[in-house]
C-alpha positions as protocol buffer text, in pm:
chain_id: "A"
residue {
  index: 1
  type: UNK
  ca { x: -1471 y: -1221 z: 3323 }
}
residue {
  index: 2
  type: UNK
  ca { x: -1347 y: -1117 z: 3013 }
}
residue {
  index: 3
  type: UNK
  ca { x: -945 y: -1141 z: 2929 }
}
residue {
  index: 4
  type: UNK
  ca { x: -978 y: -769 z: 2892 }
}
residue {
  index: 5
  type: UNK
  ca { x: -1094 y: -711 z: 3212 }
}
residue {
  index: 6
  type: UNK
  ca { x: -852 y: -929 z: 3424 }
}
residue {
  index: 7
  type: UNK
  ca { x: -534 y: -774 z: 3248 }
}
residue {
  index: 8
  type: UNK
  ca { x: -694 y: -390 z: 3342 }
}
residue {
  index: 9
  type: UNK
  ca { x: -743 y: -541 z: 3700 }
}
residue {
  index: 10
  type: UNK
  ca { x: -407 y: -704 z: 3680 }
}
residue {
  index: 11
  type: UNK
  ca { x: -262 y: -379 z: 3570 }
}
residue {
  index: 12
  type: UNK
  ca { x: -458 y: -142 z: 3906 }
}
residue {
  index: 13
  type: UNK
  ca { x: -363 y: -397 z: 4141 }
}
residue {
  index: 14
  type: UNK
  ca { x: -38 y: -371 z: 4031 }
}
residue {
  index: 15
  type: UNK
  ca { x: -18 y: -13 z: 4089 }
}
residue {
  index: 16
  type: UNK
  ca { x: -208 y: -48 z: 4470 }
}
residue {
  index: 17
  type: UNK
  ca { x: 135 y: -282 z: 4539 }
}
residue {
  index: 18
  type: UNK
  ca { x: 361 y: -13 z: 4406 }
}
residue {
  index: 19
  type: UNK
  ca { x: 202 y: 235 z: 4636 }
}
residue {
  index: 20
  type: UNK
  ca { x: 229 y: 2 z: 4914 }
}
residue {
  index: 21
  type: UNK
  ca { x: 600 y: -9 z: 4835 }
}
residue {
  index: 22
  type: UNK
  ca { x: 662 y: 297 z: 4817 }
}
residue {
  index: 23
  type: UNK
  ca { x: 532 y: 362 z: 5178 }
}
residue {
  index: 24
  type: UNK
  ca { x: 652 y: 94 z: 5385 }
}
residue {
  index: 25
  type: UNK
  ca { x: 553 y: 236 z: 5722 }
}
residue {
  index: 26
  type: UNK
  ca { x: 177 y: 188 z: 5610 }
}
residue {
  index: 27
  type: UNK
  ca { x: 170 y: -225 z: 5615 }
}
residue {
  index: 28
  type: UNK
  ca { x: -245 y: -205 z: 5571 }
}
residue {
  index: 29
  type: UNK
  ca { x: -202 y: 49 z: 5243 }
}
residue {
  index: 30
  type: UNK
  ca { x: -473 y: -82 z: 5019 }
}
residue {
  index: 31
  type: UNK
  ca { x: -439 y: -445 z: 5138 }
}
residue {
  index: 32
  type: UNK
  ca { x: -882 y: -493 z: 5110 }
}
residue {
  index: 33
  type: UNK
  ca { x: -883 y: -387 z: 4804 }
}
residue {
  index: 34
  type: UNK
  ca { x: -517 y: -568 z: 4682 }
}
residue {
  index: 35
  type: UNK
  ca { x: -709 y: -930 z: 4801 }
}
residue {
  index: 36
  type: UNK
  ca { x: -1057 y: -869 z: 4641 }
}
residue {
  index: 37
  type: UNK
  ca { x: -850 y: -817 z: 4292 }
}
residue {
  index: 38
  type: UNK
  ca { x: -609 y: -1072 z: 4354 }
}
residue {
  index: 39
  type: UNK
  ca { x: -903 y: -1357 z: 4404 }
}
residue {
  index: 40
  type: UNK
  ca { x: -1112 y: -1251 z: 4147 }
}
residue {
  index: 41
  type: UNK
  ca { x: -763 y: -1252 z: 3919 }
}
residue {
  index: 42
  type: UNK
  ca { x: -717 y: -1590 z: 4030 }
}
residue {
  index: 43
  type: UNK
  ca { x: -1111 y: -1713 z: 4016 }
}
residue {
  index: 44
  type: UNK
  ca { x: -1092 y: -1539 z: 3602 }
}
residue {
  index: 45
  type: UNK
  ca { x: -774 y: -1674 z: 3527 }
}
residue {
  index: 46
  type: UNK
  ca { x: -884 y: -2031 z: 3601 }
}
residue {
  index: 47
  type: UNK
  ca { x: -1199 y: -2003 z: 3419 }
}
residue {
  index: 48
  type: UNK
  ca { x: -986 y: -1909 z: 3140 }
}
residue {
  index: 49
  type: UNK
  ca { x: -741 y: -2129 z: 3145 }
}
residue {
  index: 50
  type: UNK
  ca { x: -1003 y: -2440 z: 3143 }
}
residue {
  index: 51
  type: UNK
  ca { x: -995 y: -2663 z: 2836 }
}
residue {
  index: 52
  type: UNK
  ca { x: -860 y: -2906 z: 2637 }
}
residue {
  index: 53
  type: UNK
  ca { x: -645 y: -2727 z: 2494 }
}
residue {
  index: 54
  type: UNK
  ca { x: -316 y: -2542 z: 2611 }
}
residue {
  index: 55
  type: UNK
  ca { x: -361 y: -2191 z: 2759 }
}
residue {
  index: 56
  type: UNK
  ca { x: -369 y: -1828 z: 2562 }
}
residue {
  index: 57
  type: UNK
  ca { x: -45 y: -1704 z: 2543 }
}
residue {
  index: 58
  type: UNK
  ca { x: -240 y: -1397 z: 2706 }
}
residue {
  index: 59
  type: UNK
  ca { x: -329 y: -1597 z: 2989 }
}
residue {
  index: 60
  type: UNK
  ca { x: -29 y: -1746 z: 3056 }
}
residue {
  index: 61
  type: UNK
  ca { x: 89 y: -1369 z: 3099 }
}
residue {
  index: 62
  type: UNK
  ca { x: -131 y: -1280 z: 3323 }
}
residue {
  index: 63
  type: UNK
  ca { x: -56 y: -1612 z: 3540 }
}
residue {
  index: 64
  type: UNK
  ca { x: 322 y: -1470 z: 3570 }
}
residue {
  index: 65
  type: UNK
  ca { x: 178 y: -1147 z: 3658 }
}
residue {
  index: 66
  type: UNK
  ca { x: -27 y: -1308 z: 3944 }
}
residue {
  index: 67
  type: UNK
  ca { x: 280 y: -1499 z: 4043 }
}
residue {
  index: 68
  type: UNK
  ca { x: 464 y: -1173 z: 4042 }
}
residue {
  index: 69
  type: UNK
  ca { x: 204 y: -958 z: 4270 }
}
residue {
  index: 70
  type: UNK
  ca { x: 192 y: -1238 z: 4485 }
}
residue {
  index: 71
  type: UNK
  ca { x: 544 y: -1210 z: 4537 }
}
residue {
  index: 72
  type: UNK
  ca { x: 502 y: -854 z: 4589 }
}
residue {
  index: 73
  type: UNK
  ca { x: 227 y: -915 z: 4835 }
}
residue {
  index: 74
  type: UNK
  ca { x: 462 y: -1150 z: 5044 }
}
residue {
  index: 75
  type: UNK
  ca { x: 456 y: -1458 z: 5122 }
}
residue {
  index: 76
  type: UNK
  ca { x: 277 y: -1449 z: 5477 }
}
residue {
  index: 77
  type: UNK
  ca { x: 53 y: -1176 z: 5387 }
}
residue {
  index: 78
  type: UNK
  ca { x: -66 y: -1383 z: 5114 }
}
residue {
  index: 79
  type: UNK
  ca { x: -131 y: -1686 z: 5302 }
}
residue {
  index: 80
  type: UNK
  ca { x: -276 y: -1504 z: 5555 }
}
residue {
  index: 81
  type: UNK
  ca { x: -532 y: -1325 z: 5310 }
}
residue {
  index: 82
  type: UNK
  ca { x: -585 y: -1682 z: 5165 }
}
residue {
  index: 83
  type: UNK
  ca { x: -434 y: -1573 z: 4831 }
}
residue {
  index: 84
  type: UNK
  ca { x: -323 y: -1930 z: 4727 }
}
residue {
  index: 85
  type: UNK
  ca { x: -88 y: -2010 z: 4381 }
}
residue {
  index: 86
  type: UNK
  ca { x: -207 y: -2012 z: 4075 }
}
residue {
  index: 87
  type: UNK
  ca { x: -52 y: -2315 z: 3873 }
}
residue {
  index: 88
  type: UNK
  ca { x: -187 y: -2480 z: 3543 }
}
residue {
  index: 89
  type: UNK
  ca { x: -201 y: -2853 z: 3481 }
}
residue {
  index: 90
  type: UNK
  ca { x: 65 y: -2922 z: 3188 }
}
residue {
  index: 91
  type: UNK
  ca { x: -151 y: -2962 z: 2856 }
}
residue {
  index: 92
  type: UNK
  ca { x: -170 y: -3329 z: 2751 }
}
residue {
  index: 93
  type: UNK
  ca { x: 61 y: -3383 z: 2476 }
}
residue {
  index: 94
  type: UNK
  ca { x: -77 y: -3442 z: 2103 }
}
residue {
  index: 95
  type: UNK
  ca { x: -64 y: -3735 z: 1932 }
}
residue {
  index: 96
  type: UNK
  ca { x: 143 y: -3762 z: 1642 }
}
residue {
  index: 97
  type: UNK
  ca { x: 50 y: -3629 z: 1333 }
}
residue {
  index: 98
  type: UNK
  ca { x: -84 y: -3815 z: 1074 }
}
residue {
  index: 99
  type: UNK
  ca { x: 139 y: -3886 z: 747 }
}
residue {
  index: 100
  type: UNK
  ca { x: 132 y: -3635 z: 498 }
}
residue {
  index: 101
  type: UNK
  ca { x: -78 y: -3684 z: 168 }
}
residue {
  index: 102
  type: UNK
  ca { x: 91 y: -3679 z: -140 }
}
residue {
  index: 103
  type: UNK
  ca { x: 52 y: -3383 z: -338 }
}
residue {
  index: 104
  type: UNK
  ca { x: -105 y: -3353 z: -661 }
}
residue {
  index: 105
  type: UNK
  ca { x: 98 y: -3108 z: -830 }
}
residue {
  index: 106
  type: UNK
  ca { x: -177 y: -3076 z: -1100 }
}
residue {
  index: 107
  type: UNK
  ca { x: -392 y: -2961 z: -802 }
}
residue {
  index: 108
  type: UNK
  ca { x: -464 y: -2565 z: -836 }
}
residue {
  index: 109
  type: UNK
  ca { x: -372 y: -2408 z: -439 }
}
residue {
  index: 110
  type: UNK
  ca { x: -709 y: -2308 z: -309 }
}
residue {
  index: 111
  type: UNK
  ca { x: -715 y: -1946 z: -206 }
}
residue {
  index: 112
  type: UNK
  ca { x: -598 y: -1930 z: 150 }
}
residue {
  index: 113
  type: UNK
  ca { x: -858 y: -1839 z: 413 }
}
residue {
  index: 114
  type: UNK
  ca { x: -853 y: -1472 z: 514 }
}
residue {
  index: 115
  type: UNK
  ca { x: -826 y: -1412 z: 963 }
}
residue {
  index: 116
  type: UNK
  ca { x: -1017 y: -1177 z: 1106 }
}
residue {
  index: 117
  type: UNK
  ca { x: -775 y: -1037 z: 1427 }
}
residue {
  index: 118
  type: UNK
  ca { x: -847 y: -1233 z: 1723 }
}
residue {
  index: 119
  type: UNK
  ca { x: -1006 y: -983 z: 2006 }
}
residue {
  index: 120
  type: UNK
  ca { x: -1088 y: -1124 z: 2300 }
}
residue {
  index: 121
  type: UNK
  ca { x: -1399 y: -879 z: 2392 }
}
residue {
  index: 122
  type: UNK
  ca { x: -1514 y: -739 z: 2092 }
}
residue {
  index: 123
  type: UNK
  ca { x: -1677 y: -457 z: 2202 }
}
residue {
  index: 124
  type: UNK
  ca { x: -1373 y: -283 z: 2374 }
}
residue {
  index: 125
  type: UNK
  ca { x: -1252 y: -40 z: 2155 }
}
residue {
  index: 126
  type: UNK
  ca { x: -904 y: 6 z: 2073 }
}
residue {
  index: 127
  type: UNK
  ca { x: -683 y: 140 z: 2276 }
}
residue {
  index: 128
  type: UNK
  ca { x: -916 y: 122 z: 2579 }
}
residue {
  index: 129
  type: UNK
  ca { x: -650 y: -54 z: 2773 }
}
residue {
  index: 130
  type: UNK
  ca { x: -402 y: 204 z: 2735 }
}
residue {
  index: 131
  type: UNK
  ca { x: -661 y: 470 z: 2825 }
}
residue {
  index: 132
  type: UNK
  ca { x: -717 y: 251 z: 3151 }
}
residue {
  index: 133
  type: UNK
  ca { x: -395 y: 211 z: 3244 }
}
residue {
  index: 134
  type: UNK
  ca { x: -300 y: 615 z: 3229 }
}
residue {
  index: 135
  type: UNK
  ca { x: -611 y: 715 z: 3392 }
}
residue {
  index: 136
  type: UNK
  ca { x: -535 y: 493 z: 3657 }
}
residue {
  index: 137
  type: UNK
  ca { x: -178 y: 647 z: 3624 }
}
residue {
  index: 138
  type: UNK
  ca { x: -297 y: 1008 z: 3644 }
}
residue {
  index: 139
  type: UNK
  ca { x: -525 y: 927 z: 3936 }
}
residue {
  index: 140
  type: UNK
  ca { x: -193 y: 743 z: 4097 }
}
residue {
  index: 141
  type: UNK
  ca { x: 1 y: 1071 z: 3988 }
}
residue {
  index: 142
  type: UNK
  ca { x: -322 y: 1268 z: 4180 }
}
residue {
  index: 143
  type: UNK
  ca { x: -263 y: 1114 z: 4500 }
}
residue {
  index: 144
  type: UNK
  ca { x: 60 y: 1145 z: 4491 }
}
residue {
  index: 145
  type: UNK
  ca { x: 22 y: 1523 z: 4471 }
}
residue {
  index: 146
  type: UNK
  ca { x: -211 y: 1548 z: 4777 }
}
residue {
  index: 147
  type: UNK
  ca { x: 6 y: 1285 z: 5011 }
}
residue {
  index: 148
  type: UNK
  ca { x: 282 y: 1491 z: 4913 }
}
residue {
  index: 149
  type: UNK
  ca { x: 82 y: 1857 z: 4961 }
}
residue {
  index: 150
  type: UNK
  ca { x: -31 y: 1732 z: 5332 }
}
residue {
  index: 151
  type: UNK
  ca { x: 326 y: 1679 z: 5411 }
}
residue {
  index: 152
  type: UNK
  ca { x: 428 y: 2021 z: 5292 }
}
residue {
  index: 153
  type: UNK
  ca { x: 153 y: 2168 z: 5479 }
}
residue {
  index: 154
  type: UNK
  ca { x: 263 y: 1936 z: 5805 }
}
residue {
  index: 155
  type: UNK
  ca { x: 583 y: 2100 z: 5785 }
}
residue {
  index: 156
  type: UNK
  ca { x: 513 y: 2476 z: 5788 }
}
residue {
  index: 157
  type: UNK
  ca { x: 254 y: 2419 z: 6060 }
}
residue {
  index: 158
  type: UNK
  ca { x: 571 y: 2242 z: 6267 }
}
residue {
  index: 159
  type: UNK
  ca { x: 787 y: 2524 z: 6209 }
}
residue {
  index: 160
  type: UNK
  ca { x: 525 y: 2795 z: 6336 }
}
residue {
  index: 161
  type: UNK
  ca { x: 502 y: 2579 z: 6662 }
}
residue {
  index: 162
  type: UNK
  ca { x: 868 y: 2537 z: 6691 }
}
residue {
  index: 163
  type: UNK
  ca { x: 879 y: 2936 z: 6618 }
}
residue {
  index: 164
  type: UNK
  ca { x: 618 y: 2999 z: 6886 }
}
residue {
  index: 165
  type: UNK
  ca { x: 753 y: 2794 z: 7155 }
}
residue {
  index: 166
  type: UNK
  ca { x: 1069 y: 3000 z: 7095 }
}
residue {
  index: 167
  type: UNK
  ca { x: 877 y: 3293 z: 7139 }
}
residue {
  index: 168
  type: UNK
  ca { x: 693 y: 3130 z: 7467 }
}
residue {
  index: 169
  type: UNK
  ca { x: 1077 y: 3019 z: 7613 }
}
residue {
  index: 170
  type: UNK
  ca { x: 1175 y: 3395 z: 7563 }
}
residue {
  index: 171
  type: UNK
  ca { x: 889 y: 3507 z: 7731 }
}
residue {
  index: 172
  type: UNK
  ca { x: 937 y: 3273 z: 8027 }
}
residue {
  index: 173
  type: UNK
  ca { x: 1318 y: 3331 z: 8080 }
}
residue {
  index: 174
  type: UNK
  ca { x: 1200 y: 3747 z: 8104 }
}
residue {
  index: 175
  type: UNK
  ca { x: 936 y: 3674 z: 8353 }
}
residue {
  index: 176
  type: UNK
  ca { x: 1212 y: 3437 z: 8534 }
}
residue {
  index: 177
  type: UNK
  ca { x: 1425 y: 3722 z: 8512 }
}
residue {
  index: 178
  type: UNK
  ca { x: 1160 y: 3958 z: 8704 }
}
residue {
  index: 179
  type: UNK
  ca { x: 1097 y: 3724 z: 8944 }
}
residue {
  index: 180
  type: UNK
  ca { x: 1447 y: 3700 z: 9065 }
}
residue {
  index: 181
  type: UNK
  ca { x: 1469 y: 4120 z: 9046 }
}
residue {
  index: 182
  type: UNK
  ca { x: 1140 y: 4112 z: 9262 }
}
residue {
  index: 183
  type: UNK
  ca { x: 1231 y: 3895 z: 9490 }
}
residue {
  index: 184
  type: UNK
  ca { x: 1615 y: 4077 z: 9569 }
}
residue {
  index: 185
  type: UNK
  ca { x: 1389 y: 4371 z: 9673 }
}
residue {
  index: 186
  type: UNK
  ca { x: 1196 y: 4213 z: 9866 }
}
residue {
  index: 187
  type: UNK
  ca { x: 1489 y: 4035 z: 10063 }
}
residue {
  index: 188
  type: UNK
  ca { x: 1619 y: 4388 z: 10057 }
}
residue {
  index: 189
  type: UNK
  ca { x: 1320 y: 4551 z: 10193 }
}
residue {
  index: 190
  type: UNK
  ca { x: 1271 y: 4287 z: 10477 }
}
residue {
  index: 191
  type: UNK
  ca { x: 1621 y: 4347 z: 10597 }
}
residue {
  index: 192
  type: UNK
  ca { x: 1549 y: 4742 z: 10636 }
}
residue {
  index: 193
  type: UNK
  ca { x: 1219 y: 4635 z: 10816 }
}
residue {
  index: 194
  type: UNK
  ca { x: 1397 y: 4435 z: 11074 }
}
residue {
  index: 195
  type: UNK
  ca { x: 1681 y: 4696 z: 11128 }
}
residue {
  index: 196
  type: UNK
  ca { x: 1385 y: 4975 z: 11213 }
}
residue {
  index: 197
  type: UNK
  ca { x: 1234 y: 4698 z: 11408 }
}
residue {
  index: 198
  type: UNK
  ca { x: 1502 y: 4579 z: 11634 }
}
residue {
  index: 199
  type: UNK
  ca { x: 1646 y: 4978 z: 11677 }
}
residue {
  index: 200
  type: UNK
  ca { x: 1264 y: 5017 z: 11787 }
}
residue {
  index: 201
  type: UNK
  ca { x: 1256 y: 4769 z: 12070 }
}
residue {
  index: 202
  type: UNK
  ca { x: 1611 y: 4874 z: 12155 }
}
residue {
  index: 203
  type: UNK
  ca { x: 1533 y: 5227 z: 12194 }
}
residue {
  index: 204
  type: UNK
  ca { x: 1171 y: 5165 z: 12357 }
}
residue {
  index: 205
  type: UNK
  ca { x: 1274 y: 5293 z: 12759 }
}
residue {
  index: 206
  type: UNK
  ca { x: 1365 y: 5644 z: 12559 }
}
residue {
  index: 207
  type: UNK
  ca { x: 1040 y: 5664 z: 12334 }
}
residue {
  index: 208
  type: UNK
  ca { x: 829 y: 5594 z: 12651 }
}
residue {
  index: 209
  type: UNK
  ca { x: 1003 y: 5873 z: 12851 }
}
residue {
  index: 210
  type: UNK
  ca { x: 1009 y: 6114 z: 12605 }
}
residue {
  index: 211
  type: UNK
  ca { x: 629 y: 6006 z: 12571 }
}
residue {
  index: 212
  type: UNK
  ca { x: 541 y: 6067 z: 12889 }
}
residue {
  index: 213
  type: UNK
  ca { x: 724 y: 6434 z: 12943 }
}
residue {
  index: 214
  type: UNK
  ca { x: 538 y: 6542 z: 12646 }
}
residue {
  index: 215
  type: UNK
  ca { x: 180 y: 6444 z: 12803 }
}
residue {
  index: 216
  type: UNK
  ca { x: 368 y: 6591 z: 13150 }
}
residue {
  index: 217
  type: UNK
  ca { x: 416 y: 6937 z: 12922 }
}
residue {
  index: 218
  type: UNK
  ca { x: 45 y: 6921 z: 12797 }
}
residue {
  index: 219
  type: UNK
  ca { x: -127 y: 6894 z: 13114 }
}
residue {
  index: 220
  type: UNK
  ca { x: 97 y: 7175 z: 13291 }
}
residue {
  index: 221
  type: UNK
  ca { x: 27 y: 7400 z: 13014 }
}
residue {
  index: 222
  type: UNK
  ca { x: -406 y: 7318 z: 13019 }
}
residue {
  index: 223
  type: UNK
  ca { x: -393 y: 7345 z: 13409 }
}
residue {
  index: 224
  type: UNK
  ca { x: -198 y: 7678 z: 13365 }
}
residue {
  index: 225
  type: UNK
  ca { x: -430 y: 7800 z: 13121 }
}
């Protein structure tokens, strides 16, 4: 992998670990995708870093970086994703120069060798990273926008239950209300119902003899007749 391509996967897992800290309460936020990048960082990063020689200064940034979102990561979380350290060898150190020919100042300076810049993948164009990095910015931003949209909308739809259980309670406390009216006339009627009934079966001897002259008056008057 290309030096190119591990410091634009350096630079979105970076931003997956600043989501993550920016929402605590979700632990798992991202973590898949946070140890696929971090071990192919780590796999890239070695293969670059093999040689003779002592490592890009490039490299050697990215290292720190890896160091960095592995401290991000945590410690545990990192050992328990098998996200190991990534440390380089020390370079072994050059022998000593050799001594200096004498200069011939007769000599005419050959012309000094013109550089072409040094670009690691040579068919990125310029400015590609920074084009990465903000789209992956703007996508972040994105997100952001929607997470923060679904709470909104969370809210309101609390508030309209919290109104509508109001509205329930109110309705509830009237009903409890006519309950307690219904039953006081009830009681009420009940008493008047056992006042009638216990005059009736006091008075009973005088209904029955009042009943009985009234047939007594009915038959006179049909035998009469």
């Amino acid at each position: 992998m290309s030096l190119a391509k591990l410091t634009s996967l350096s630079t979105q897992t970076l931003s997956l670990l600043l989501e993550r800290e920016r929402l605590p309460a979700a632990p798992t936020l991202h973590l898949a995708q946070v140890t696929q990048n971090m071990r192919a960082l780590r796999t890239g990063i070695g293969a670059l870093a093999e040689g003779t020689g002592p490592p890009h200064p490039d490299v050697e940034q990215l290292r720190v970086q890896y160091e960095r979102m592995r401290g991000m990561l945590g410690e545990e979380t990192a050992a328990a994703a098998g996200i190991e350290s990534l440390s380089f060898d020390p370079p072994p150190r050059s022998p000593s120069p050799p001594p200096l020919p004498t200069i011939d100042h007769d000599r005419k300076p050959s012309p000094e060798p013109v550089y072409e810049p040094y670009t690691d993948d040579p068919d990125a164009e310029p400015g590609i990273l920074l084009q990465t990095q903000q789209q992956m910015m703007d996508a972040q931003d994105t997100r952001l926008d929607h997470l923060s949209h679904s709470i909104s909308r969370q809210h309101h739809i609390s508030l309209q239950i919290n109104d509508e259980l109001d509205v329930h309670t109110g309705l509830l406390e009237e009903l409890d209300t006519d309950l307690d009216r219904t039953g006081a006339r009830m009681s009420g009627a009940r008493r008047r119902l056992e006042r009638v009934a216990r005059g009736v079966k006091g008075n009973g001897s005088t209904v029955t003899i009042a009943s009985l002259i009234l047939v007594l008056l009915i038959l006179i008057v049909v035998f009469k007749t």
